[in-house]
N, C-alpha and C positions, 0 to 999 in steps of 0.2 A: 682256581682249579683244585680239585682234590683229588682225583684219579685220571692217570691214564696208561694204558696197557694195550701190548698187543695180545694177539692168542696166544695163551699160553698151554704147555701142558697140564695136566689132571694129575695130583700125586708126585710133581717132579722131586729127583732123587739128587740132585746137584746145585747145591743153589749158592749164585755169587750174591754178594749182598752190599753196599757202599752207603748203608743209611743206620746209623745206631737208632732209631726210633722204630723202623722194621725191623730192626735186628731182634732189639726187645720183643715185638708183639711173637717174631717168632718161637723165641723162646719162649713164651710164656706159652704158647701152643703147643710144644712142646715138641717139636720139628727142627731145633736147633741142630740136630746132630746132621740133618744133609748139607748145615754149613759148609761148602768148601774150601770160601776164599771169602775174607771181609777187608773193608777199610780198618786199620789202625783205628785203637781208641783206648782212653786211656779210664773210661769207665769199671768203676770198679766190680759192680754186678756182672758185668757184662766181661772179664777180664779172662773167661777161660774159652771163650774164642780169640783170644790170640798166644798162638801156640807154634811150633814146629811142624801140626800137622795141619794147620787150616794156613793158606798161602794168604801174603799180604799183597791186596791190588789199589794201594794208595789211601786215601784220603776220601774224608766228606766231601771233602772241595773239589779233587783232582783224581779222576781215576785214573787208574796205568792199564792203558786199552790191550797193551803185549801179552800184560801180567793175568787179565780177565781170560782171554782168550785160550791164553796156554792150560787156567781153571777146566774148557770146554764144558762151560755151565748150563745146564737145563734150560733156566731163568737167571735173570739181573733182578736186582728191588734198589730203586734210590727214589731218591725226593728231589726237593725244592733245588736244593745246593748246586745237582747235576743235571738241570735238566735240558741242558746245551751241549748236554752230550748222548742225550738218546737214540739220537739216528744212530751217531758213531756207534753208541753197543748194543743199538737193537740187531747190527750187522752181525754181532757175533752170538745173541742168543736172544730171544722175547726177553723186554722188557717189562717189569712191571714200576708205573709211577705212581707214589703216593706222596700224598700233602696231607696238613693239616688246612683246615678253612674258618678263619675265624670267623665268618660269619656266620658259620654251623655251628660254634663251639667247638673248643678242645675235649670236650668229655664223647661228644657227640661225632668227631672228626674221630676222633680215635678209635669208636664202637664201630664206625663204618669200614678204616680200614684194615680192622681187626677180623671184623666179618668178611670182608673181599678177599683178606689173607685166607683165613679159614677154609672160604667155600673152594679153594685150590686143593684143600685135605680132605673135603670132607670133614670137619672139625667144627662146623658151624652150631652145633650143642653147646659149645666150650665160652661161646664168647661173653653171653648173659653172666655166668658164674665169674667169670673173669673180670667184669664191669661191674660186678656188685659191689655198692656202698659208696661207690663216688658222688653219686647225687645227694644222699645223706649229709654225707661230707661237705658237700658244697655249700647245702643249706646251711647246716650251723656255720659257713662261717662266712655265708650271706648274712644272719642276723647282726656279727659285728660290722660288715661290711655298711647295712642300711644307714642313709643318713650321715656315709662321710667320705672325704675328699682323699686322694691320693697324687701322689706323684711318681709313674713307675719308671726307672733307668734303668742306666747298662753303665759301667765306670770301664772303658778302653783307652789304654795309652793315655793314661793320666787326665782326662777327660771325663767329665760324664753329658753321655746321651739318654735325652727323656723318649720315651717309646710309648708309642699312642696305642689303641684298640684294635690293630689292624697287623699283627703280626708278633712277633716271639713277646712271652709274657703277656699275653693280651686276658691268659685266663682271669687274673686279676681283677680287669676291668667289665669285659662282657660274661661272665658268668657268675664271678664273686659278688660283683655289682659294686665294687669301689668306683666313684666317681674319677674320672681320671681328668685331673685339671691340667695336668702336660700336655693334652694334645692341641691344645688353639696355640703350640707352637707354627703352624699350620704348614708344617714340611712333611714330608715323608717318612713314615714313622717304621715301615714294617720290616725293615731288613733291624741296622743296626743304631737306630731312634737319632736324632737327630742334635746335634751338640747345645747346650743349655748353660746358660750361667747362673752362678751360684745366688745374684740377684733377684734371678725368673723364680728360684726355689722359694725365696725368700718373701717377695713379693704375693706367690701365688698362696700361702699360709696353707700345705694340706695338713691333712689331720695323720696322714701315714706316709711316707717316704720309703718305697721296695726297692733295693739294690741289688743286679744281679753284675757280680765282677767277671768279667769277660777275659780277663788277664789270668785270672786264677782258673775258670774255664778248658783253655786254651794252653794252660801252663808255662804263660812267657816267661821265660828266662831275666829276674832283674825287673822285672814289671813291678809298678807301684800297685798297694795294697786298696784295693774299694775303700777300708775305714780310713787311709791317710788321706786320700783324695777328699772325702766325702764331710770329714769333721773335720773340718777349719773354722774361722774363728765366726764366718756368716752361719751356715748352716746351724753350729751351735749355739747361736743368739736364738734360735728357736722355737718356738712352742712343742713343732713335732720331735725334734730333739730332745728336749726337759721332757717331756713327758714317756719317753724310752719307743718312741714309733716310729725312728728311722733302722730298717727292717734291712737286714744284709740274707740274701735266700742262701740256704748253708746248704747247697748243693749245686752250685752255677754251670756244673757242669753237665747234668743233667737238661736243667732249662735248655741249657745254650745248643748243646750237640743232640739230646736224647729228646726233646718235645715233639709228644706224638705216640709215647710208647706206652705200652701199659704198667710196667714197673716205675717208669719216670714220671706218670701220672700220681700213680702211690708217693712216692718221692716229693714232690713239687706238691701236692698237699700236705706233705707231714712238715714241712716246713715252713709252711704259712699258719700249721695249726701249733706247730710248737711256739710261735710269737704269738700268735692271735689268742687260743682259744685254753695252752697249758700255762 
């Protein structure tokens, strides 16, 4: 599913918001300012919507339905996170939903709900200039990509989970074109990838190993670090290791909460090109 919405108004002047990846594209549209009320995030771009004058109604995870309400917002915009709760706050204002679709692509999912956002402003000029140079991007570093294997995770609560094609970090695999050998773990990969031993890393020999730390994300408290987890004494018996290819993304927090946005796009390439390509 990548969109769903009721009718909403043309130009609204109030807008609740519970999804840092819309939050982004609105900003980038430059519509930020009828923010009224957002979820909490601890985004650093994104850091001057949380203030004394924009109200806080929760979480990615959890909206506070009181807190929405009391906003008396135009529109709602959330995603994947809440979407067991749209009846409940379509009650209090049209919702708008948006996803990304990995089998559209991330670059492609993001132009579409960049454009759906837009054509609410009027703004649909905006969106081309905006999406300029991603594909560029992508190609150079499809060329390192051709011809090699990967293994993409996620390090929570001192574990790590390998995550397939089919959900967060999937750009990696369906549009970079890194072969992703972690998915014939053959569980369910698209939420939070599925728990993996250091054996299976070790066994399956990729040529790049991408860690995104969900601990640091999230900013638990006392949480072990992705590099302690991740370099132990398996992992660094090998190849991908000696060779400098186990890939830590120096933005997890992005991936994790912001994938989808057009700023986070920019982001989540510059980090795969500052290993790959600088």
């Amino acid at each position: 599913m990548t969109a769903l919405r009721q009718e909403v108004p043309y130009d609204p002047q109030r807008i609740a918001i519970l999804d840092m990846a819309l939050l982004d594209i609105l900003d980038a549209l430059g519509v930020g300012d009828r923010v009224i009320c957002t979820a909490s995030t601890s985004l650093e771009y994104l850091k001057d919507y949380i203030n004394d004058d924009i109200a806080n109604i929760g979480t990615i995870k959890e909206a506070d339905l009181e807190a929405v309400m009391a906003c008396d917002p135009d529109v709602i915009f959330i995603s994947g996170r809440l979407a067991t709760s749209y009846e409940a706050l379509s009650e209090i204002a049209p919702v708008v939903f948006l996803a990304t679709d990995s089998e559209l692509g991330l670059v492609e999912s993001v132009r579409k709900n960049a454009m759906t956002i837009a054509s609410m402003f009027g703004l649909e000029d905006q969106v081309d200039s905006l999406m300029e140079g991603f594909h560029e991007r992508i190609s150079a570093l499809q060329e390192i990509a051709e011809n090699k294997t990967a293994i993409v995770g996620m390090c929570s609560s001192g574990s790590f989970n390998v995550l397939g094609n089919d959900g967060r970090c999937s750009i990696i695999g369906n549009e970079i074109g890194f072969e992703n050998v972690g998915v014939d773990a053959n569980i369910d990969t698209a939420t939070h990838g599925n728990e993996a031993s250091f054996e299976f890393v070790v066994q399956k020999a990729p040529d790049y190993i991408f860690v995104l730390d969900r601990d640091a994300a999230i900013s638990r408290e006392g949480a072990q670090l992705a590099k302690d987890i991740m370099e132990n004494e398996l992992v660094m018996s090998t190849d991908v290791y000696k060779n400098g290819n186990l890939i830590y993304l120096a933005h997890p927090a992005v991936w994790y909460t912001a994938e989808g946005g057009i700023t986070a796009l920019d982001l989540m390439l510059q980090d795969l090109e500052s290993e790959l390509i600088n």
